[in-house]
C-alpha positions as a Markdown table, in Angstrom:
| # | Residue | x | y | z |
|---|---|---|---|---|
| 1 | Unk | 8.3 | -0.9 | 2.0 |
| 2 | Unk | 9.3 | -4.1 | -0.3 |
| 3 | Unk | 8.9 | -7.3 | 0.6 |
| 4 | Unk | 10.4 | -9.4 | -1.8 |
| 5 | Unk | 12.9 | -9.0 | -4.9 |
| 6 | Unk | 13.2 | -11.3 | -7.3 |
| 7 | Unk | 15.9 | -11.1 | -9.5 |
| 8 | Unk | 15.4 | -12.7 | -13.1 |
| 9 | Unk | 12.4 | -11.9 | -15.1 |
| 10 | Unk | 12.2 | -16.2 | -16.6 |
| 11 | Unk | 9.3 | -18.4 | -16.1 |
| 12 | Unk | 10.4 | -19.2 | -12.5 |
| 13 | Unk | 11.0 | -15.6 | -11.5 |
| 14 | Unk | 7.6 | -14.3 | -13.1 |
| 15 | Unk | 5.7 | -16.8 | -11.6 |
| 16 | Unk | 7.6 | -16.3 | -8.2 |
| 17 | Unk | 6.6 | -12.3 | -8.0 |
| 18 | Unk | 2.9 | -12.9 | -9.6 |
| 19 | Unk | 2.4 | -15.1 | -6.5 |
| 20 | Unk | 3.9 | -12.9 | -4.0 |
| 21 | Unk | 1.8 | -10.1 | -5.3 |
| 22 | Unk | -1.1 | -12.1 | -5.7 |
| 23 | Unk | -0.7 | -12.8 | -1.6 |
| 24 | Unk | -0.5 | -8.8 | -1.1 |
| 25 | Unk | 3.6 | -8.6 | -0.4 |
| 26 | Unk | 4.7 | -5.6 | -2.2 |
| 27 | Unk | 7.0 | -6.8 | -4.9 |
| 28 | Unk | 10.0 | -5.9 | -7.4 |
| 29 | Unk | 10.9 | -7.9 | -10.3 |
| 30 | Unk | 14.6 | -7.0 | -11.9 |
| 31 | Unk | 15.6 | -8.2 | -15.5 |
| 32 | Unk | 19.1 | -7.1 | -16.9 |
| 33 | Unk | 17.3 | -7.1 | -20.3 |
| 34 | Unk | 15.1 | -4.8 | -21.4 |
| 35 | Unk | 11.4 | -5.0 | -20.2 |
| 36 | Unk | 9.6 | -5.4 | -23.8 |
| 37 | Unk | 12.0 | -8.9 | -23.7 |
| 38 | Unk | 10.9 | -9.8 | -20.7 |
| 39 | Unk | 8.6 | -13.0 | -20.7 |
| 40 | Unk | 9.0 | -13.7 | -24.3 |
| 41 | Unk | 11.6 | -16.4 | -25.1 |
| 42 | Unk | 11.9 | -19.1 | -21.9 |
| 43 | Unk | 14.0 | -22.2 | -24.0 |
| 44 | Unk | 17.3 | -19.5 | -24.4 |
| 45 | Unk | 19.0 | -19.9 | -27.7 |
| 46 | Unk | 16.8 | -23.0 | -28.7 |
C-alpha cells in the first residue's frame, strides 16, 4: 500500500520522498519528464 506521492521530481520533491523512504513509508515519486532528466538541471532555463 502507498503512503505518500509526491508529485515533481526537483530538489524539494526528491528530497521530500528520500525522507519518507528513509522513515520506511512506502513511496512514489512522479515526474512528467523522462526519468534519465530527473535530478539533473534544478535552476530551470538558467
Amino acid at each position: 500500500m502507498l503512503d505518500l506521492l509526491v508529485a515533481g521530481a526537483g530538489t524539494a520533491g526528491c528530497l521530500a520522498a528520500r525522507t519518507a523512504a528513509r522513515r520506511g513509508l512506502e513511496v512514489l515519486l512522479v515526474d512528467r519528464k523522462p526519468a534519465a532528466d530527473v535530478g539533473r538541471k534544478v535552476c530551470g532555463d538558467a
